[in-house]
GULOLUM-217801 format. One record per residue (C-alpha): x, y negated, z; residue in three letters. Coordinates in nm, 2 decimals. Example, Ala and Ser with C-alpha at 12.3 -4.5 7.8 and 13.67 -1.06 7.14 Angstrom:
REM GULOLUM-217801
NODE | 1.23 | 0.45 | 0.78 | ALA
NODE | 1.37 | 0.11 | 0.71 | SER
This chain:
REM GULOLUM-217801
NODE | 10.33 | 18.30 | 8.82 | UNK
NODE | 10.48 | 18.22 | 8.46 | UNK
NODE | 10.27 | 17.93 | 8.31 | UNK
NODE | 10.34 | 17.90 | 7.95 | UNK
NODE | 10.29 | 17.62 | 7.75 | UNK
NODE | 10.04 | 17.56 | 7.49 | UNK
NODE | 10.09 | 17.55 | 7.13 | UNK
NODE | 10.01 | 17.16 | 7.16 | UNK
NODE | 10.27 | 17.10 | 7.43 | UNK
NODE | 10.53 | 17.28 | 7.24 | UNK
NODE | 10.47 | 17.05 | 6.97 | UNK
NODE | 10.50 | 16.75 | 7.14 | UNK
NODE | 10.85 | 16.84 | 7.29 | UNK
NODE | 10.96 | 16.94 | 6.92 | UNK
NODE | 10.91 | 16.56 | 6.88 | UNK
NODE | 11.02 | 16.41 | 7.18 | UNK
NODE | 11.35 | 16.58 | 7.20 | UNK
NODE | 11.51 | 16.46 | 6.84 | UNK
NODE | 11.34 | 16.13 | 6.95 | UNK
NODE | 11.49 | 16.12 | 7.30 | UNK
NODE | 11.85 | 16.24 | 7.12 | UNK
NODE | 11.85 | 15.95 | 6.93 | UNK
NODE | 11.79 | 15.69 | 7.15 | UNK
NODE | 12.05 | 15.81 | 7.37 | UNK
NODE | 12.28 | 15.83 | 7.04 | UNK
NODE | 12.19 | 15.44 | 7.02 | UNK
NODE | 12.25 | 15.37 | 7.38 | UNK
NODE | 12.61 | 15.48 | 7.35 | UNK
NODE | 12.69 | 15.32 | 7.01 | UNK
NODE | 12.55 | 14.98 | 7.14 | UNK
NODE | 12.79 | 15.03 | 7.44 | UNK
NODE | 13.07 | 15.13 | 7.22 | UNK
NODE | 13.03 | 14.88 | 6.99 | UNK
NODE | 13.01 | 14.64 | 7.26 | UNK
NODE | 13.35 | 14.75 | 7.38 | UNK
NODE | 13.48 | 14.67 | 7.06 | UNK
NODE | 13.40 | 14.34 | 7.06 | UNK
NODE | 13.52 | 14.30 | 7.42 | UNK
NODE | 13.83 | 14.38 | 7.31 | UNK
NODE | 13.89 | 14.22 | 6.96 | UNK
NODE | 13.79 | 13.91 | 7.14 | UNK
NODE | 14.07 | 13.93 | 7.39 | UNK
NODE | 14.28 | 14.02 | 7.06 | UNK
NODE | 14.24 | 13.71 | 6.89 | UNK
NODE | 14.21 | 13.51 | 7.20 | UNK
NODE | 14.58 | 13.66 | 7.28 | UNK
NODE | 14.72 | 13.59 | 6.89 | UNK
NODE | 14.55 | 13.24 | 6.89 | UNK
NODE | 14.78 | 13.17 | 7.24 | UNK
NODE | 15.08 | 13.30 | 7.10 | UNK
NODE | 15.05 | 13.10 | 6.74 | UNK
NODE | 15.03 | 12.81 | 6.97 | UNK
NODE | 15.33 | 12.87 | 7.16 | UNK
NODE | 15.69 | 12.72 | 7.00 | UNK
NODE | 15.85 | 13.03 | 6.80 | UNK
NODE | 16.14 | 13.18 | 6.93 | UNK
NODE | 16.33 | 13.32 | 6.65 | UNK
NODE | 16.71 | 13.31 | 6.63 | UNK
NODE | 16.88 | 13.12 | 6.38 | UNK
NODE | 17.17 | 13.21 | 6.26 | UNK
NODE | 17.39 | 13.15 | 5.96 | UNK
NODE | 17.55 | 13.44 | 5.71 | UNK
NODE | 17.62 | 13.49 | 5.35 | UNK
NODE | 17.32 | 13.60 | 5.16 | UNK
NODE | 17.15 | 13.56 | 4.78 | UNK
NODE | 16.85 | 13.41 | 4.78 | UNK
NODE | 16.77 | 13.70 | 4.47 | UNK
NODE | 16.79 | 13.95 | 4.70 | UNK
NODE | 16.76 | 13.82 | 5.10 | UNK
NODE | 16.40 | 13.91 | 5.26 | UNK
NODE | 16.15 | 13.71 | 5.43 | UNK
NODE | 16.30 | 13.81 | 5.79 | UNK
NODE | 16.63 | 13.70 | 5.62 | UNK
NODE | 16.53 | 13.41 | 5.49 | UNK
NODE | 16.35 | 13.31 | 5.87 | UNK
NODE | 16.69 | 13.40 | 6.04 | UNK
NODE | 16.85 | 13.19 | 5.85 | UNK
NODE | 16.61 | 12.91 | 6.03 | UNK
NODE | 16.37 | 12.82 | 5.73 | UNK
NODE | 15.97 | 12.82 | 5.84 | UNK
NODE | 15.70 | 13.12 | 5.75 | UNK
NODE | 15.60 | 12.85 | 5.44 | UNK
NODE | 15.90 | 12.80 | 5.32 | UNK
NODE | 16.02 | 13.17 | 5.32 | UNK
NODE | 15.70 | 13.28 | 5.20 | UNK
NODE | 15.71 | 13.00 | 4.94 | UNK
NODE | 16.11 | 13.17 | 4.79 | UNK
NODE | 15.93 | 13.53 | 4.84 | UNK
NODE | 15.64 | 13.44 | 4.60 | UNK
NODE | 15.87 | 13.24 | 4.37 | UNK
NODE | 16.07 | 13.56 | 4.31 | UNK
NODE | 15.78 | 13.75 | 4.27 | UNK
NODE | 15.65 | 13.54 | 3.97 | UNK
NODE | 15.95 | 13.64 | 3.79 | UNK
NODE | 16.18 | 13.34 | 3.87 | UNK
NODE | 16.56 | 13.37 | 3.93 | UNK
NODE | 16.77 | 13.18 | 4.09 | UNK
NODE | 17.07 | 13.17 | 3.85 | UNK
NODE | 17.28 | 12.87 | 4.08 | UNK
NODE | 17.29 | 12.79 | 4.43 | UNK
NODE | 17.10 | 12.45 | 4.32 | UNK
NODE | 16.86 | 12.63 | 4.22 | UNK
NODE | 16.73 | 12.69 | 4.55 | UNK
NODE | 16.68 | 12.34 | 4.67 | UNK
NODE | 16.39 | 12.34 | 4.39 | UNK
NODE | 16.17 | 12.53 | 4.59 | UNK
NODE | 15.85 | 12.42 | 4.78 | UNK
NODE | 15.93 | 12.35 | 5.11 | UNK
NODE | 16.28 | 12.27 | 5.08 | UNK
NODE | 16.48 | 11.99 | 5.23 | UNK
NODE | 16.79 | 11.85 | 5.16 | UNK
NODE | 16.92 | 11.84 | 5.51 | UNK
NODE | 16.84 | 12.27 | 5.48 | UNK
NODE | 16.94 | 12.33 | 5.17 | UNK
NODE | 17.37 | 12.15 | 5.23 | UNK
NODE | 17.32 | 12.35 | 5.56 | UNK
NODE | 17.26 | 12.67 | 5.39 | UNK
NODE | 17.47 | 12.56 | 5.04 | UNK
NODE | 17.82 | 12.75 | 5.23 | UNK
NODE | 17.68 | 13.07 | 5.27 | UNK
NODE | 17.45 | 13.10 | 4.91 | UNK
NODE | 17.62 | 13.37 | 4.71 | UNK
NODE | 17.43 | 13.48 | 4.32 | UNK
NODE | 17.48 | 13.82 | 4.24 | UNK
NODE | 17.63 | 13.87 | 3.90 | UNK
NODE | 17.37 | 13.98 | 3.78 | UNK
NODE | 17.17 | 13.69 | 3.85 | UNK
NODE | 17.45 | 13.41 | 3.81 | UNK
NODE | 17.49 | 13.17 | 3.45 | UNK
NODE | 17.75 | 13.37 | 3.28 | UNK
NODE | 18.01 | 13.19 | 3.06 | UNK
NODE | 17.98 | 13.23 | 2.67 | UNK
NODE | 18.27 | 13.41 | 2.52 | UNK
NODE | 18.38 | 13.26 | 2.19 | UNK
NODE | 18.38 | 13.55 | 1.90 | UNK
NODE | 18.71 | 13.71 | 1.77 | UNK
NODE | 18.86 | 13.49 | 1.52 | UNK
NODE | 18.87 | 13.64 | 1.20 | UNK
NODE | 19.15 | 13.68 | 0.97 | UNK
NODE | 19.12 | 13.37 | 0.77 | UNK
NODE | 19.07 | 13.12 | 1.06 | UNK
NODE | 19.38 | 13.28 | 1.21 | UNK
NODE | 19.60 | 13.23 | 0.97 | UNK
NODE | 19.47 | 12.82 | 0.99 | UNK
NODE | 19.53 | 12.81 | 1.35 | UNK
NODE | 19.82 | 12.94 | 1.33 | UNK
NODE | 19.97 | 12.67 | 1.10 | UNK
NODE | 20.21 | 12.34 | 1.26 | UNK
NODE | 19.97 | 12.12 | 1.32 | UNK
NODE | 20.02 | 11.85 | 1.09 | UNK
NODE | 20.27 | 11.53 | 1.23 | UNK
NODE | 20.05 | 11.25 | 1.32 | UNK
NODE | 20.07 | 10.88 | 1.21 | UNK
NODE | 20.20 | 10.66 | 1.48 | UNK
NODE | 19.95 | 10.41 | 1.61 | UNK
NODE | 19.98 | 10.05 | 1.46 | UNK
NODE | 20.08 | 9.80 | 1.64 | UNK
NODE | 19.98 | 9.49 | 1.48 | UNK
NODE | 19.67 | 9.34 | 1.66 | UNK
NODE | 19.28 | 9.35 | 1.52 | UNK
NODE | 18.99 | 9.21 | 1.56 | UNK
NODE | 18.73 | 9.47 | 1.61 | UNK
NODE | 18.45 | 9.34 | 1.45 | UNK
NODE | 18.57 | 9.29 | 1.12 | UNK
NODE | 18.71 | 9.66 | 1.09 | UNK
NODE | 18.57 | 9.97 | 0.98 | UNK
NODE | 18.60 | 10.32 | 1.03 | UNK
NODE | 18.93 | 10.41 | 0.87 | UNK
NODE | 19.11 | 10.12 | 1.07 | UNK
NODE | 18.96 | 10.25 | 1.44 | UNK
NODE | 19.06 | 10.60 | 1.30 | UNK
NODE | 19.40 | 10.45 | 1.25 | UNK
NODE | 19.48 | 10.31 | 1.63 | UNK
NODE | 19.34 | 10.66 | 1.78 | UNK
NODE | 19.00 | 10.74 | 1.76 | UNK
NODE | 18.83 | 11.03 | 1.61 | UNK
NODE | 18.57 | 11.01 | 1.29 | UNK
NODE | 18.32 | 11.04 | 1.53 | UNK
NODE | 18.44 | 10.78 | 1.81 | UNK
NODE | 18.50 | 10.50 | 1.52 | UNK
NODE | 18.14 | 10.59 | 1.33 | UNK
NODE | 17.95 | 10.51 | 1.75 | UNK
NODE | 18.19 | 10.20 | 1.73 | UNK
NODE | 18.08 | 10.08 | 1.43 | UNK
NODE | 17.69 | 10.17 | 1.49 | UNK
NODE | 17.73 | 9.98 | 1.83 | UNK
NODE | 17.86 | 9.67 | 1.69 | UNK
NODE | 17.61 | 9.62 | 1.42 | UNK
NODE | 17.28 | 9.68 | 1.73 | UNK
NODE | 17.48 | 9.44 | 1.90 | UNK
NODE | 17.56 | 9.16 | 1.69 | UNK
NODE | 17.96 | 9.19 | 1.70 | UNK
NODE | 18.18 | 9.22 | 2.00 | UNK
NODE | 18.22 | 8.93 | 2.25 | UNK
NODE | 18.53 | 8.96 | 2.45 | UNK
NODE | 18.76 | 9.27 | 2.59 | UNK
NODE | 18.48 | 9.33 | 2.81 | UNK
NODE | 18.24 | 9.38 | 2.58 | UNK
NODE | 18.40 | 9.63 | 2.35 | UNK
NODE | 18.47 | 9.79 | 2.66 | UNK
NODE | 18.12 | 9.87 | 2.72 | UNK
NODE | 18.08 | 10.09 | 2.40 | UNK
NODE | 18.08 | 10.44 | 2.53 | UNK
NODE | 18.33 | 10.59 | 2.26 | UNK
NODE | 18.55 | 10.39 | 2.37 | UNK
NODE | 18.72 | 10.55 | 2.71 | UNK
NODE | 18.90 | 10.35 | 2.94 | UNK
NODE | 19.21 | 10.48 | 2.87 | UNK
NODE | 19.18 | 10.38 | 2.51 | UNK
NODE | 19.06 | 10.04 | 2.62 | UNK
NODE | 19.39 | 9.95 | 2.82 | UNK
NODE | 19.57 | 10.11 | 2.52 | UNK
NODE | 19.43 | 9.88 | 2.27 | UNK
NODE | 19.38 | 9.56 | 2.56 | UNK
NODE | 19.70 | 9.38 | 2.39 | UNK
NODE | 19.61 | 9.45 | 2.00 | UNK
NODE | 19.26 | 9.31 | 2.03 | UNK
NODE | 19.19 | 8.96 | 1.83 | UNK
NODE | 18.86 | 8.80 | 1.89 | UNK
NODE | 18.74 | 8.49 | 1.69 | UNK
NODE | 19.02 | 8.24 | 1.72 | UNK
NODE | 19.31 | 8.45 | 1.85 | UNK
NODE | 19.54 | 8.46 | 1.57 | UNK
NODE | 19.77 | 8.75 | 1.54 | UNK
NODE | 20.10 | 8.56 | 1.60 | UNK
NODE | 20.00 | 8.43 | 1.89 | UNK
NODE | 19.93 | 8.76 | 2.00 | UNK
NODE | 20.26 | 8.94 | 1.87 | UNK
NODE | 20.41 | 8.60 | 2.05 | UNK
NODE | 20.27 | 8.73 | 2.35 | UNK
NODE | 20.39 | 9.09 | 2.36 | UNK
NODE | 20.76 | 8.99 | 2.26 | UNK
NODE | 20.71 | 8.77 | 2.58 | UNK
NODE | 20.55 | 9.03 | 2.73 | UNK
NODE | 20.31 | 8.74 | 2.87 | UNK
NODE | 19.97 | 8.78 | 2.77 | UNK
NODE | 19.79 | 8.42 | 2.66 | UNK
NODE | 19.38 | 8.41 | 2.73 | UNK
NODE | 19.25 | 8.38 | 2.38 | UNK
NODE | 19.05 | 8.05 | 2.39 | UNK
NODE | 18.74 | 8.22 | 2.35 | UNK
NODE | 18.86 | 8.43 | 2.65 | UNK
NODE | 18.92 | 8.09 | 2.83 | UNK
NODE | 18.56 | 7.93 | 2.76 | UNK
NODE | 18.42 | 8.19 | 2.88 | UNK
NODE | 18.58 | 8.23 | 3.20 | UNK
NODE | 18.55 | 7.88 | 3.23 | UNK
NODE | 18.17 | 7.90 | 3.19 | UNK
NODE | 18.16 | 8.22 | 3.42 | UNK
NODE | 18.31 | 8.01 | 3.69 | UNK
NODE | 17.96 | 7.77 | 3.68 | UNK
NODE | 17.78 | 8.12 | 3.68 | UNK
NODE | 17.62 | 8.36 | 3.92 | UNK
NODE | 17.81 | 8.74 | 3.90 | UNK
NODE | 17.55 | 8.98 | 3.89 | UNK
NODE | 17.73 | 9.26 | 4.07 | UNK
NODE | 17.87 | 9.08 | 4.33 | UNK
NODE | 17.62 | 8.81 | 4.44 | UNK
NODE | 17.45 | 8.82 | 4.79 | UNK
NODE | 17.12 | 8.72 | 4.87 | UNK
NODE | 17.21 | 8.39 | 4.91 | UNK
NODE | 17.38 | 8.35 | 4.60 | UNK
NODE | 17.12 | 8.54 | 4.43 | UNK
NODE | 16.82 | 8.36 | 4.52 | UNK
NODE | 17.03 | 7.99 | 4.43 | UNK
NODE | 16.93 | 8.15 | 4.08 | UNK
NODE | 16.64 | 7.96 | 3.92 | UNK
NODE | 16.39 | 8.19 | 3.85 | UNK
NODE | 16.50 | 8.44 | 4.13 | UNK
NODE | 16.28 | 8.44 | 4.42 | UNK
NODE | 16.33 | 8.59 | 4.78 | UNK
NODE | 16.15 | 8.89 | 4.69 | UNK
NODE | 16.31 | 8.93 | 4.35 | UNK
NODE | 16.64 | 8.90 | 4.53 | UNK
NODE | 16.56 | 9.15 | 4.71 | UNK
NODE | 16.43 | 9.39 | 4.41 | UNK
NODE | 16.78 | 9.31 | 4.21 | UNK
NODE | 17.02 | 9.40 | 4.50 | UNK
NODE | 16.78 | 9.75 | 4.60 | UNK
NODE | 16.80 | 9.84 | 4.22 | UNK
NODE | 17.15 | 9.71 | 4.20 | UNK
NODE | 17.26 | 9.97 | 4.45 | UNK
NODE | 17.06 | 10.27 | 4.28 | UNK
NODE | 17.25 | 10.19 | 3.95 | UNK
NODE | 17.58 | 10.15 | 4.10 | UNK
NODE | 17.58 | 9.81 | 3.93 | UNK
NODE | 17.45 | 9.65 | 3.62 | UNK
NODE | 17.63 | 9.69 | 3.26 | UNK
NODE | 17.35 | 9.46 | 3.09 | UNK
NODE | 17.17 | 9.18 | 3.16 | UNK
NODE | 16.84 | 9.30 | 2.98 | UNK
NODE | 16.80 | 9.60 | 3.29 | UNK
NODE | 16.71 | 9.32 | 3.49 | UNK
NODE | 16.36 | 9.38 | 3.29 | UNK
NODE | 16.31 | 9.69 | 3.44 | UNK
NODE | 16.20 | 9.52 | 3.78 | UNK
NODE | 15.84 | 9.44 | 3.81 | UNK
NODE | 15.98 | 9.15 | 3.99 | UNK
NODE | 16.15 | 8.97 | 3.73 | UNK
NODE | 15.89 | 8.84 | 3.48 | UNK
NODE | 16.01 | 8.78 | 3.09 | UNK
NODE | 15.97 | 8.42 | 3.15 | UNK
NODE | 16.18 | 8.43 | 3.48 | UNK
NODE | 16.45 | 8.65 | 3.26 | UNK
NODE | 16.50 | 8.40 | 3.02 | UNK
NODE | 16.64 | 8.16 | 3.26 | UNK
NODE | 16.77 | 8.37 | 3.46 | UNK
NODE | 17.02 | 8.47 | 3.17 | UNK
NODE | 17.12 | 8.14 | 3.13 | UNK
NODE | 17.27 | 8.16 | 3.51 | UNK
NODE | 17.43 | 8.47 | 3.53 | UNK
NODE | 17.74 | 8.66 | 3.42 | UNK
NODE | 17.81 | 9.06 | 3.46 | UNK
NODE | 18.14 | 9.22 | 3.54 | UNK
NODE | 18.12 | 9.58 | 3.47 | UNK
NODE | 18.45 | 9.64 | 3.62 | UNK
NODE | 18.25 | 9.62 | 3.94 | UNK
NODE | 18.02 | 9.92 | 3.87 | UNK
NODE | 18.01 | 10.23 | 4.08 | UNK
NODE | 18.07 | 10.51 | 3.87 | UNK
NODE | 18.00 | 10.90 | 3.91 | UNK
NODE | 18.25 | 11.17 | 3.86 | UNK
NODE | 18.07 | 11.37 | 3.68 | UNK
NODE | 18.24 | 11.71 | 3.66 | UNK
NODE | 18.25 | 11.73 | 4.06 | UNK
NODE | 17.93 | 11.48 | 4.18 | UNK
NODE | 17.67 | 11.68 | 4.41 | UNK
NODE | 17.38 | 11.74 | 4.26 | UNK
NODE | 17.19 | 11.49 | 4.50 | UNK
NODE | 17.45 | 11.21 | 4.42 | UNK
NODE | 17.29 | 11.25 | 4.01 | UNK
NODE | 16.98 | 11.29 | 4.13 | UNK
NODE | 16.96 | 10.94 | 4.25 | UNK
NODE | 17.07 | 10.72 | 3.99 | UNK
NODE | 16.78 | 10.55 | 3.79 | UNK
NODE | 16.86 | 10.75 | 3.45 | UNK
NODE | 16.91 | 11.07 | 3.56 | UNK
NODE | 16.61 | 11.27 | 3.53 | UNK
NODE | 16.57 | 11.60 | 3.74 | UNK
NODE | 16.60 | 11.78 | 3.42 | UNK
NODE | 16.90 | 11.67 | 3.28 | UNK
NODE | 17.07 | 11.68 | 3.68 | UNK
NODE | 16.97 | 12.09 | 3.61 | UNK
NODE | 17.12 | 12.08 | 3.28 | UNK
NODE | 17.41 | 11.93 | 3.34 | UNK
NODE | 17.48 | 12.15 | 3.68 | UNK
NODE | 17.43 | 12.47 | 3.47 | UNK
NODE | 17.68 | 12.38 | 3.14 | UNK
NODE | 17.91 | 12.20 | 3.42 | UNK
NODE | 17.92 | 12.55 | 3.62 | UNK
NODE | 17.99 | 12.74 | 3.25 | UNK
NODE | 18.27 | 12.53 | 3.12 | UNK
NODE | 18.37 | 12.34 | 3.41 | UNK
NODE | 18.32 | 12.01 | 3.29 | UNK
NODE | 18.39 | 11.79 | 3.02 | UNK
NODE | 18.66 | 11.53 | 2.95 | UNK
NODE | 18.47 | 11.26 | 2.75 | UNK
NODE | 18.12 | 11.19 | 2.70 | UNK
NODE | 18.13 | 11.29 | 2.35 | UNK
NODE | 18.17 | 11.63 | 2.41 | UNK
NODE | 17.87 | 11.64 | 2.64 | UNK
NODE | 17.67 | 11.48 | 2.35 | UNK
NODE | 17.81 | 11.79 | 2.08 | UNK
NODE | 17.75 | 12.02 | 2.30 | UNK
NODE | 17.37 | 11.86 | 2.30 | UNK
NODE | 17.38 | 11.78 | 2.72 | UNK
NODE | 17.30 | 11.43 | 2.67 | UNK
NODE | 17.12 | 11.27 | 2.33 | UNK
NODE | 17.29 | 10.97 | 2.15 | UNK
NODE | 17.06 | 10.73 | 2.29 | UNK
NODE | 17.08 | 10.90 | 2.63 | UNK
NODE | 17.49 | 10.88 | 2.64 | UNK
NODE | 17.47 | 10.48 | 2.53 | UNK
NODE | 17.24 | 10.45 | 2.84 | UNK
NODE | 17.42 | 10.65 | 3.05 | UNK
NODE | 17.82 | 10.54 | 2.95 | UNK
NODE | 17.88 | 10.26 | 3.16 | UNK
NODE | 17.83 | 10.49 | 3.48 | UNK
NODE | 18.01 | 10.80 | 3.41 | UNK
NODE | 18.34 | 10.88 | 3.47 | UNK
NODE | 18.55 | 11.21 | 3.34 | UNK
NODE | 18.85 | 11.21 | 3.59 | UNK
NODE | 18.93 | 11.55 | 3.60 | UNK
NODE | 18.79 | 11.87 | 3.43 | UNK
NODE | 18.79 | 12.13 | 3.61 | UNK
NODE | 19.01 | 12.45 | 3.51 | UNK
């Protein structure tokens, strides 16, 4: 017998079923969602263990630009997920790396990496420095550098004494306008030349110039027959001047040679201070002045001043840098070069090639005037490169 259902009891399964529906539709979403976790849990359980195992990538060394080269390059090559992500955002900013140095400026990168990888660093050309070409002559200045160049004045021979001449007599035994104005300028800061030595230290004058001129120099009592006595002899006589003062040296501490030992028989230099001079000492490659001593905390004014009156400086002694082939970390460590002027000088040096005096670094607006003074007594220009 067919029971049908009231019109109440229809209602009520109209509501229960979309209600019934939905809590099933719940049921599974909960379980699904549930799931989920489940499994991004294991996920990050399994990333977490393998960040915490040792990498295994494999190095390997090849030519690449560090323009160019990706971050699975850059990891091959054996530098860490900082450090290549470090060159990757660098580039990004908009930097180039126009010389191999360049590189070893970035975040993250050490020196031991950076002469590891130096071999196999090759700049695009369309990245790398590119060499200023002069303009075409014109006409005019052709037709002056094609002219004889005029016959130059032999070089005196009589001796001099250096503090008592002026540009046109410097110009006269060999040195530019230039060269003789620097002389002149050093002399007057100075208070006049002391000995050989001394002129020496004036950065216009090169060190081939100096043994050039060694037998025509006059200082204070050194009269000039006694000199032109000496070259027909060809036996050089210590000007008495000369003689006091090695005599004196000989009573005197020598800066760039002492030891510890010797250094601290100094009155006024302590074990500590000692120990200051000799650290700084070896940065410097040497001292070329007695007043650098003041840039040690160690060494007081009051100390300094009688510390002066113990000590003599040979700057024969110092250690000088070649600069048209010295590594970039070599410049880097002496006291007066600043990591600015080491990028400055690496980039004109890789233009030109180098330089053959210091006064063409200080035309060309590498170094300042005051800059080349400091700097003189530590440079070097053995060779330019072709």
């Amino acid at each position: 017998m067919n029971k049908r259902f009231s019109e109440q009891e229809i209602r009520a399964l109209v509501f229960l079923l979309p209600l019934i529906a939905a809590m099933v539709w719940m049921i599974v979403s909960f379980s699904n969602r549930a799931n989920n976790h489940t499994e991004l849990v294991e996920a990050a359980s399994q990333l977490t263990t393998a960040d915490s195992r040792p990498e295994a990538v494999a190095h390997e060394l090849f030519t690449f630009d560090p323009n160019t080269a990706s971050y699975e390059e850059f990891r091959r090559l054996g530098l860490d997920k900082q450090t290549a992500a470090n060159i990757i955002k660098y580039r990004t900013a908009g930097k180039v790396f126009r010389i191999a140095e360049d590189l070893a400026t970035c975040y993250g990168m050490t020196d031991s990496l950076f002469l590891r990888l130096r071999p196999y660093i090759s700049i695009g050309d369309s990245f790398a420095i590119k060499p200023h070409h002069a303009p075409a002559a014109t006409n005019a200045y052709k037709a002056v550098a094609d002219r004889p160049a005029p016959k130059a004045d032999p070089m005196p021979t009589q001796p001099f004494d250096p503090n008592e001449a002026d540009t046109v007599t410097f110009m006269r035994y060999g040195f530019t306008a230039r060269q003789a104005r620097t002389i002149v300028n050093y002399r007057e800061s100075c208070g006049g030349f002391r000995d050989v030595a001394h002129f020496g230290r004036c950065y216009a004058v090169s060190d081939e110039m100096l043994e050039r001129l060694r037998p025509l120099l006059v200082f204070d009592s050194q009269s000039e027959s006694d000199t032109v006595h000496n070259q027909e002899a060809v036996v050089i006589t210590m000007p008495s001047s000369s003689r006091a003062t090695v005599e004196e040296n000989e009573t005197l501490v020598e800066l760039n040679s002492a030891d510890s030992l010797e250094l601290v028989g100094v009155n006024g230099i302590g074990a500590w201070s000692a120990s200051e001079i000799m650290k700084y000492r070896k940065r410097l490659g040497g001292f070329a002045e007695k007043e650098q001593l003041l840039d040690l905390k160690a060494v007081t004014e009051e100390n300094y001043r009688k510390i002066c009156e113990q000590i003599w400086i040979d700057s024969c002694k110092i250690q000088k840098i070649d600069i048209n082939f010295a590594s970039p970390k070599s410049m880097a460590e002496h006291p007066y070069m600043t990591p600015a002027r080491v990028r400055k000088i690496l980039k004109h040096r890789k233009l030109k090639g180098g330089w053959s005096t210091i006064e063409e670094m200080t035309e060309e607006n590498i170094l300042t005037e005051e800059e080349a003074r400091i700097l003189a007594p530590y440079l070097q220009f053995v060779q330019k490169r072709p």
